[in-house]
VOGU-3710 file (C-alpha; in Angstrom, 3 decimals, decimal comma):
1> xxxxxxxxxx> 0,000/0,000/0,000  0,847/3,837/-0,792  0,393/5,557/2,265  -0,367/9,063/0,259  -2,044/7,715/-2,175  -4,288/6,080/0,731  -4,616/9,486/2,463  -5,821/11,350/-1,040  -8,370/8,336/-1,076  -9,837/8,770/2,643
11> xxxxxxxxxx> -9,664/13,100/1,976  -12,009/12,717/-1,270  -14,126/9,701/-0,392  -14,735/12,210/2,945  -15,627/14,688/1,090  -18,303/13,567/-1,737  -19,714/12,249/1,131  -20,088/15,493/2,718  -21,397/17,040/-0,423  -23,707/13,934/-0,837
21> xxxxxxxxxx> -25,150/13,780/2,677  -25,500/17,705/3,101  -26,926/18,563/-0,546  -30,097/15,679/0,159  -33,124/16,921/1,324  -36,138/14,956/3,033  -38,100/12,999/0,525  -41,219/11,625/0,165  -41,843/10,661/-3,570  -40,430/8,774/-6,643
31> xxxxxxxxxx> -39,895/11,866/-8,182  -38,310/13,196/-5,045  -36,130/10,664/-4,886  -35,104/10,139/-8,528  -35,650/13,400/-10,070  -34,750/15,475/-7,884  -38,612/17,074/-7,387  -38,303/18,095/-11,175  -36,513/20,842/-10,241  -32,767/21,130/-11,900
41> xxxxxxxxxx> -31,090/24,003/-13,674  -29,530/24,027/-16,565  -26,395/24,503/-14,589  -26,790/21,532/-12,775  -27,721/19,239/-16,022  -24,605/20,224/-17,651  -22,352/20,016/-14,618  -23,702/16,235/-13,541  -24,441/14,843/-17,344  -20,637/15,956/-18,410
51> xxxxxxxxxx> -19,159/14,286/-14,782  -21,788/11,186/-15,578  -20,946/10,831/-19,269  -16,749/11,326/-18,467  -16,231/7,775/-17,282  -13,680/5,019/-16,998  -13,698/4,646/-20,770  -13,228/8,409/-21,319  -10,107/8,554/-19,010  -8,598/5,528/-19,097
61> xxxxxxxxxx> -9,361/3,500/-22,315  -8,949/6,296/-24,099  -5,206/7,029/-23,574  -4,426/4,018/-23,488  -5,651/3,781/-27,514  -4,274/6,581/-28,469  -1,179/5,858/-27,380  -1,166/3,256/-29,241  -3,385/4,949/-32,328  -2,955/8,384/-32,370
71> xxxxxxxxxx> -6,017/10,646/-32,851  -8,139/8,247/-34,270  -8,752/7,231/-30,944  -11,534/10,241/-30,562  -13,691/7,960/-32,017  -14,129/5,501/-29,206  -15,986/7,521/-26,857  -16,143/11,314/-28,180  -17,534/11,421/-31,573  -20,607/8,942/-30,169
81> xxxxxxxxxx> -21,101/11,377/-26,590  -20,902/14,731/-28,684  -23,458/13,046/-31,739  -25,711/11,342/-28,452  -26,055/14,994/-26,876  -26,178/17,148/-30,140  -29,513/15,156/-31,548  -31,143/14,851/-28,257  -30,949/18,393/-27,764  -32,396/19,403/-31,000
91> xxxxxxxxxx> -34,535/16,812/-31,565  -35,256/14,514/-28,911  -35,475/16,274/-25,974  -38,974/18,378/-26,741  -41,140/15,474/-27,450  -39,595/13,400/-24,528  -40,345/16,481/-22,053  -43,821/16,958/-23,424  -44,811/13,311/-22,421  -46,350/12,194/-19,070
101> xxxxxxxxxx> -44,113/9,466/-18,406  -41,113/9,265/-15,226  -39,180/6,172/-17,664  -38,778/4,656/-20,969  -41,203/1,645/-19,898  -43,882/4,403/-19,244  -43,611/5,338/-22,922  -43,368/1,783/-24,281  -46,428/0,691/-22,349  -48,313/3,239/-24,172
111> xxxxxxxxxx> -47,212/2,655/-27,641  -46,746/-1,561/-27,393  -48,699/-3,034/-24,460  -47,951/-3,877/-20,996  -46,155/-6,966/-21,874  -43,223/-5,393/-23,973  -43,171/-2,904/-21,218  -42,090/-5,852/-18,532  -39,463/-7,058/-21,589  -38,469/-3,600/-21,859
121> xxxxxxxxxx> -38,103/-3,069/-18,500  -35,395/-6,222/-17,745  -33,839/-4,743/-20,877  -33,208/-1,256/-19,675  -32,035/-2,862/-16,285  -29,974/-4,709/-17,805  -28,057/-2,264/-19,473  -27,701/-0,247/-16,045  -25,976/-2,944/-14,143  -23,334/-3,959/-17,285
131> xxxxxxxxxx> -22,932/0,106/-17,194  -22,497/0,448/-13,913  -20,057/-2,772/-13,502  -18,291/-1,561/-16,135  -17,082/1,758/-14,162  -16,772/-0,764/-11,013  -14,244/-3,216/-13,399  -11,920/-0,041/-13,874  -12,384/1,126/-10,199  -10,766/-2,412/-8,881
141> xxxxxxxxxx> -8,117/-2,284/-11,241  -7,188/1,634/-11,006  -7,281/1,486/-6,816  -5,471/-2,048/-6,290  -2,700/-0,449/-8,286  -2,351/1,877/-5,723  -3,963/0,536/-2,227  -1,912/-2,829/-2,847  -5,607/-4,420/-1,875  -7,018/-7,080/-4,383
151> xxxxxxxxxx> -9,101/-6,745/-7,055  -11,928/-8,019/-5,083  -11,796/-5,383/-2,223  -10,777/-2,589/-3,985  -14,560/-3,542/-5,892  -16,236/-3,541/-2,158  -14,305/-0,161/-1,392  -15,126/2,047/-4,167  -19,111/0,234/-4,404  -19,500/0,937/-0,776
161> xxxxxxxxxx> -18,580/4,787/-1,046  -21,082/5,068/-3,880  -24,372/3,204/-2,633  -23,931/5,181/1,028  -24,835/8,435/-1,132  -26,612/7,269/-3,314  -29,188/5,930/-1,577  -29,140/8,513/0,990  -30,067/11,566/-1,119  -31,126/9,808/-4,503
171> xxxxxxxxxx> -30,651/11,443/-7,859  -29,761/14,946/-5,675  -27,204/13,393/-3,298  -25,655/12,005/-7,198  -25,991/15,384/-8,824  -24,300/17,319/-6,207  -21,345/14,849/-6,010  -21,399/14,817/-9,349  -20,646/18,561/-9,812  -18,308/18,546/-7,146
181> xxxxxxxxxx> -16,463/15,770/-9,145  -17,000/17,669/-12,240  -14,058/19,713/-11,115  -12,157/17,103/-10,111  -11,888/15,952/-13,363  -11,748/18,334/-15,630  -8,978/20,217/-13,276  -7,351/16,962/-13,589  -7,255/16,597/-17,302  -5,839/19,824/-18,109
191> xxxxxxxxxx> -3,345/19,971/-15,458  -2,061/16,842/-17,291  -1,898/17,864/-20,490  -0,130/21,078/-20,018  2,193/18,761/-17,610  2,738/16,553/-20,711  3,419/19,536/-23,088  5,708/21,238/-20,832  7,662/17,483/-21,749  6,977/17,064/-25,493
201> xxxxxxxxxx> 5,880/18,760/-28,228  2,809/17,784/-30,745  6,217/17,899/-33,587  8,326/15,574/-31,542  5,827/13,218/-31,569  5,127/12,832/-34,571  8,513/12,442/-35,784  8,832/9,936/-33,310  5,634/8,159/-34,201  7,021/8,231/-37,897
211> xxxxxxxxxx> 10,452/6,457/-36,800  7,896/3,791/-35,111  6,239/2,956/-38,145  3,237/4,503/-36,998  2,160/6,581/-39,891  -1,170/7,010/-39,335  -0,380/8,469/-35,703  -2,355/11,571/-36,672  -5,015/9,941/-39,415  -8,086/10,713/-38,011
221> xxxxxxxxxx> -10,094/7,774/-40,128  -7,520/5,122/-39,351  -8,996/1,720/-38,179  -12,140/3,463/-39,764  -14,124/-0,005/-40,093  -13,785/-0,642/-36,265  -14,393/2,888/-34,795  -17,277/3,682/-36,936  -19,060/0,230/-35,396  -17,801/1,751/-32,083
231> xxxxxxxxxx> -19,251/5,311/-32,961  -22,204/3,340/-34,071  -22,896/1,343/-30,726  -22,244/3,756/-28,180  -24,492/6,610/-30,305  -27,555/4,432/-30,852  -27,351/3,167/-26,827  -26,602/6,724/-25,516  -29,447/8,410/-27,933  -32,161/6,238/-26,109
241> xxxxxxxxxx> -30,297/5,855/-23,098  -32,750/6,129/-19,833  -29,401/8,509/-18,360  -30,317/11,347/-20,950  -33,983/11,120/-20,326  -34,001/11,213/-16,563  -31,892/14,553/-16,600  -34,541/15,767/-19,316  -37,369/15,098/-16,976  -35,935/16,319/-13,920
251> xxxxxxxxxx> -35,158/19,426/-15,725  -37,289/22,601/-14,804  -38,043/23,467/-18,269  -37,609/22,005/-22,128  -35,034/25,466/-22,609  -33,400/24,316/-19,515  -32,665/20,685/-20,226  -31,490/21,575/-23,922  -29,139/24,306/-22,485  -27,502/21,434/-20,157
261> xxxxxxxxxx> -27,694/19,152/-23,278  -25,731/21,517/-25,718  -22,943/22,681/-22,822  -22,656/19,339/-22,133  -21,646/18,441/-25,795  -19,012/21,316/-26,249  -17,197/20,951/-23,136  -17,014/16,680/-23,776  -15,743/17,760/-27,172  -12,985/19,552/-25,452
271> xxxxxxxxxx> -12,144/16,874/-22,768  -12,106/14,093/-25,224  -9,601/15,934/-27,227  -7,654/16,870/-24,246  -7,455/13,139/-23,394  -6,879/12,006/-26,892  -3,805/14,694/-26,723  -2,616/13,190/-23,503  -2,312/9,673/-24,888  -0,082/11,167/-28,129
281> xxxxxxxxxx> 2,148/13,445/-25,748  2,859/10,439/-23,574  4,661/8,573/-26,380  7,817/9,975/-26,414  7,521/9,673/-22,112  6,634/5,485/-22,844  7,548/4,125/-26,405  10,377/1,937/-24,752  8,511/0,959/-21,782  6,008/-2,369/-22,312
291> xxxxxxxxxx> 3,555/-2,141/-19,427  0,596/-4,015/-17,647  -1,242/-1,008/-16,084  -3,464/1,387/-17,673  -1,134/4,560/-19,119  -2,812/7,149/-16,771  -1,526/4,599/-13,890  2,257/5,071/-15,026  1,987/8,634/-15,405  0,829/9,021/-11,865
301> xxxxxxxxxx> 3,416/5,945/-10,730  6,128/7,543/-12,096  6,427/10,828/-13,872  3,887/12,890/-11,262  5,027/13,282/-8,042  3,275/12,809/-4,797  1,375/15,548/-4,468  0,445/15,909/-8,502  0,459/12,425/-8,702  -1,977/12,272/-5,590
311> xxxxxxxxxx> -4,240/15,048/-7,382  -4,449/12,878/-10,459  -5,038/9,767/-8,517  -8,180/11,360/-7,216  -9,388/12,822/-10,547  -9,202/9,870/-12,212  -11,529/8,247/-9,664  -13,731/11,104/-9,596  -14,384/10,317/-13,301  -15,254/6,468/-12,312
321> xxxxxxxxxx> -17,361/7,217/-9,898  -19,389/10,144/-10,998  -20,332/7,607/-14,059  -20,976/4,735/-11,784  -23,289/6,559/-9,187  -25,144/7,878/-12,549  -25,692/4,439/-13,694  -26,967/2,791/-10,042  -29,444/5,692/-10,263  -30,717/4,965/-13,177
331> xxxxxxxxxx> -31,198/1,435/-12,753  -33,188/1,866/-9,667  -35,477/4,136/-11,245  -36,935/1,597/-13,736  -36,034/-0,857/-10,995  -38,476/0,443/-8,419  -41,095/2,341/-11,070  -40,675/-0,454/-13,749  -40,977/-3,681/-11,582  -42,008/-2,864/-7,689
341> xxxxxxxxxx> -44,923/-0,630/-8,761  -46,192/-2,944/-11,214  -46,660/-5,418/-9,316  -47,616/-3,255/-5,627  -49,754/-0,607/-7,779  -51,726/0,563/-4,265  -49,107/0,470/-1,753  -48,599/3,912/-0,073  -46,163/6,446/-1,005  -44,319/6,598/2,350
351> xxxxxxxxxx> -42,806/3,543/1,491  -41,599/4,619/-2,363  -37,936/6,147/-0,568  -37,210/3,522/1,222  -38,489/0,947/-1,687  -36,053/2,701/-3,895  -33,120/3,011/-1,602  -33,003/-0,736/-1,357  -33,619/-0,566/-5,126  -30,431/1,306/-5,147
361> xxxxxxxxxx> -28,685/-1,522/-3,027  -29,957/-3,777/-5,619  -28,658/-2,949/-8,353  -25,548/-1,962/-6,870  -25,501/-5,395/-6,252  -25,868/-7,126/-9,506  -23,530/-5,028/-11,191  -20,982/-5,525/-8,518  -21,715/-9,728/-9,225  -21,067/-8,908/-12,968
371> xxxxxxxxxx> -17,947/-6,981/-12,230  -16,453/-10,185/-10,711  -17,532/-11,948/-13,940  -15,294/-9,419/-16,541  -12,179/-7,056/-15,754  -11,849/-5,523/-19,771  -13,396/-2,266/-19,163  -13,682/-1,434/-23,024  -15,295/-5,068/-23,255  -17,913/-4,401/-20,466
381> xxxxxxxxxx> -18,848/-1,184/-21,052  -19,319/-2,105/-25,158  -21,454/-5,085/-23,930  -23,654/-2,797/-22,220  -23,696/-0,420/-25,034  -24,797/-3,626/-27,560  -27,943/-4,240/-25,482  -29,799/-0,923/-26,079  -28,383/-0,458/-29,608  -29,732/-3,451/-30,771
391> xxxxxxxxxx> -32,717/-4,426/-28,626  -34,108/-0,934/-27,822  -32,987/1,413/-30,133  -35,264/1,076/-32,864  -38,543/0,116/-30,828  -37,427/2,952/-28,320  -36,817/5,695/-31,110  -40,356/4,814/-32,718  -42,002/5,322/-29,766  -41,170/8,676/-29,222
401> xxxxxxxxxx> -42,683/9,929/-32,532  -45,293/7,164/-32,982  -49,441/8,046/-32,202  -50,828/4,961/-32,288  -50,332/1,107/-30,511  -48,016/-1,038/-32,596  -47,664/-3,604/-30,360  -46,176/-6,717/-32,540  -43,984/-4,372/-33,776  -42,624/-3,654/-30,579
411> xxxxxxxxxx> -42,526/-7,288/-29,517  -40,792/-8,285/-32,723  -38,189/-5,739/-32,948  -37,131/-6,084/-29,071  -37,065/-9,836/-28,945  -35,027/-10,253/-32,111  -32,476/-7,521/-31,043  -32,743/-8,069/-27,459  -32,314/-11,928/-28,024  -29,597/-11,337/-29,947
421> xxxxxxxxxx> -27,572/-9,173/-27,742  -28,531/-11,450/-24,831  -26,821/-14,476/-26,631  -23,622/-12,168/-27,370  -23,018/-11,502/-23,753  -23,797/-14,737/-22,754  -21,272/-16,251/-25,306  -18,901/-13,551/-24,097  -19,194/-14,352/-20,343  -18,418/-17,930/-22,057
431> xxxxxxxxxx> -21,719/-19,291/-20,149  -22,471/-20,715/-23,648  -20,092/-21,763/-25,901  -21,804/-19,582/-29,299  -19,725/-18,931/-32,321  -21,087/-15,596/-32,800  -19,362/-12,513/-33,466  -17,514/-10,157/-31,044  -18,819/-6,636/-30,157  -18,513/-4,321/-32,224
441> xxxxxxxxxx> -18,467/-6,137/-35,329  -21,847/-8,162/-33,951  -23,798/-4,579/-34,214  -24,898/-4,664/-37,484  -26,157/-8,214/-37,048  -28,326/-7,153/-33,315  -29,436/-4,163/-35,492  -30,676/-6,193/-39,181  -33,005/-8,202/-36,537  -34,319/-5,790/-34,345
451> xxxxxxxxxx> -35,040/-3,651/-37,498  -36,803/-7,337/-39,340  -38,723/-7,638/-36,523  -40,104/-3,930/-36,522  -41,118/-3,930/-40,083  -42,331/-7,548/-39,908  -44,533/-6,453/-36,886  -45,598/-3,576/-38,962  -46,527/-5,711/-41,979  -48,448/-8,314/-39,628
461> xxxxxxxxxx> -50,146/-5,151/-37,955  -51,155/-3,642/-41,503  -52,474/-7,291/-42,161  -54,555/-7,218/-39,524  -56,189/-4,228/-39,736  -57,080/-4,333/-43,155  -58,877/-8,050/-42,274  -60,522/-5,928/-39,170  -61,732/-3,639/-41,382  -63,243/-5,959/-44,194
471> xxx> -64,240/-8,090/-41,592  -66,634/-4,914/-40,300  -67,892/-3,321/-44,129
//
């Protein structure tokens, strides 16, 4: 164990639980509880989206390719969160805003039927827990690095931390901690940038790279095939991700929630670039050094300092964290509106908090089970990406513009691409031994099907009615 390192830890795990504990407020609704009593600013949207949407992958993953790629590396994670935010602030968020509904099964109840509701429901839950153990996989690797603990406690440490606040103050206790590790985080990125570029220049490296072999160092559309599936995946998840629409609803206005939307896609723009910079600058710092931890991890080991070193340590978890809490959140919501309700319609509202604080447990739960399953970060979190893209995406986008019930359509379209995805993580936790292709080439394949089954159920639906109505003349 580091003993600084250590103390850092104790300081900041002290003090989002300060902010978390001190920023909730008594509650005594759902909507209390997870949004926040409807009542965010724009401020606080873009503050807690751009902290929830600059995760493990963002910091981590990230460097770590372009290191290795150069600046085609953006595409991973930052073309897909700057596309994600820029359409659902000009064209998603209205509509979603205007409709009555607290969560995505709401919506698909009304446009499908109750029973692709319920499938829609495990499928959104789903997503949450892979989500939310992916930011716990990068957690147990980044702290054991540095605590000397095992994989396996460092999980319980950093999981811990997270479900005390969360389910003390809800979706207010996470937004507060959220902007509070919004600073973190971005202070931490640019420190280390201009830290790297006081070392190297962007010239240096790339007649370095060039000596390497690595001419396409700074070819943006290298790899193109691979990152465009990437882009692809994480876009169509994110778009219809139930993260997005919770901030929407808990917004205080349509002109405040687009505000948070559009801030929150300029200044990822800028920290993705920032990180894709820091990766490329750290070349000339690593190119002879073959190592086992992530890149951000040496950096901090070994070129840092205690004290910078210590500030970085606790940025990087910051960025973990304030993605993980998000995704716990979430997950409860549809966990305790989705499920509990449904089947304990007329049980009082008193109960609702503490139902959804041991919702909260739950799910921290499950995705803390599924984080002892995988420990590839990239892996988990495109896993979890692969479920809404293919099972939800096209049903869920439909339903926000559709007027009328389509209901086989609905059932079609998420069984096929739900299915689907469900055998590709299965086959990728090896539970079943499945020849089937590996994420993200297994996209477009998740996506044909779920898009077969819409237009199928469409077809049958047209078929139908037509019969229905020559049955009656």
């Amino acid at each position: 164990m580091r003993p600084g390192f250590f103390l850092f830890l104790l300081v900041y795990f002290a003090l989002i639980l300060f902010v978390g504990f001190i920023f909730s407020r008594r509650m005594k609704s759902l909507e209390d509880f997870f949004l926040a009593s409807r009542n965010l600013t724009s401020g606080l949207i873009y503050l807690s989206l751009t902290a929830a949407w600059f995760g493990a992958t963002s910091i981590l993953v990230t460097t770590d390719e372009a290191f290795i790629s150069g600046v085609s590396s953006f595409w991973l994670v930052g073309m897909p969160a700057v596309l994600t935010l820029i359409a659902l602030a000009l064209f998603l968020a209205r509509p979603l805003y205007r409709l009555s509904i607290i969560t995505l099964p709401d919506l698909t109840e009304l446009r499908y039927g109750r029973v692709v509701r319920h499938l829609s429901s495990f499928l959104i839950i789903w997503y949450m827990v892979v989500l939310a153990s992916s930011q716990m996989v990068a957690l147990g690797n980044f702290l054991k690095i540095f605590l000397g603990t095992s994989y396996f406690y460092s999980l319980v440490l950093g999981t811990t931390i997270v479900l005390v606040y969360s389910m003390s103050g809800g979706l207010r206790s996470v937004v507060f901690t959220d902007c509070f590790q919004f600073f973190l985080l971005v202070s931490g990125v640019l420190f280390l940038f201009f830290f790297l570029l006081g070392h190297n220049s962007f010239e240096e490296v790339r007649l370095l790279a060039s000596g390497l072999g690595k001419n396409y160092y700074f070819n943006f559309f290298h790899n193109l095939k691979e990152n465009s599936l990437i882009t692809l995946s994480f876009t169509l998840a994110w778009t219809i991700s139930p993260i997005a629409l919770q901030r929407i609803q808990a917004a205080r206005g349509i002109q405040q929630a687009r505000r948070g939307l559009l801030a929150t896609a300029s200044t990822l723009f800028l920290l993705y670039a920032l990180v894709v910079f820091v990766g490329i600058l750290s070349l000339p710092l690593f190119f002879r050094i073959k190592f086992e931890n992530p890149l951000i991890s040496e950096i901090i080991s070994s070129k840092a300092g205690l004290f910078f070193g210590g500030f970085l340590f606790v940025a990087v978890i910051s960025a973990i964290l304030s993605t993980m809490d998000t995704a716990i959140n979430t997950g409860a919501l549809t966990l305790t509106r989705d499920f509990y309700q449904q089947v304990f319609p007329s049980q009082k509202t008193q109960r609702i908090v503490s139902i959804s604080r041991l919702a909260t447990l739950a799910v921290g739960i499950m995705a803390f089970l599924v984080a002892t399953r995988f420990q590839s970060i990239l892996k988990t979190i495109g896993l979890s990406s692969e479920i809404m893209a293919e099972g939800y995406f096209v049903p869920g986008l439909a339903m926000i513009f559709l007027k009328k019930r389509l209901p086989l359509a609905g059932l079609l379209s998420l069984c096929l691409g739900g299915g689907f995805s469900l055998l590709s993580f299965l086959a990728s936790a090896r539970v079943f031994p499945l020849n089937l292709p590996v994420w993200p080439f297994s996209l477009p394949y998740g996506l044909a099907l779920s898009l077969f089954g819409f237009f199928l159920g469409l077809s049958m639906e047209w078929i139908k009615n037509k019969q229905k109505t020559r049955f009656q003349s």
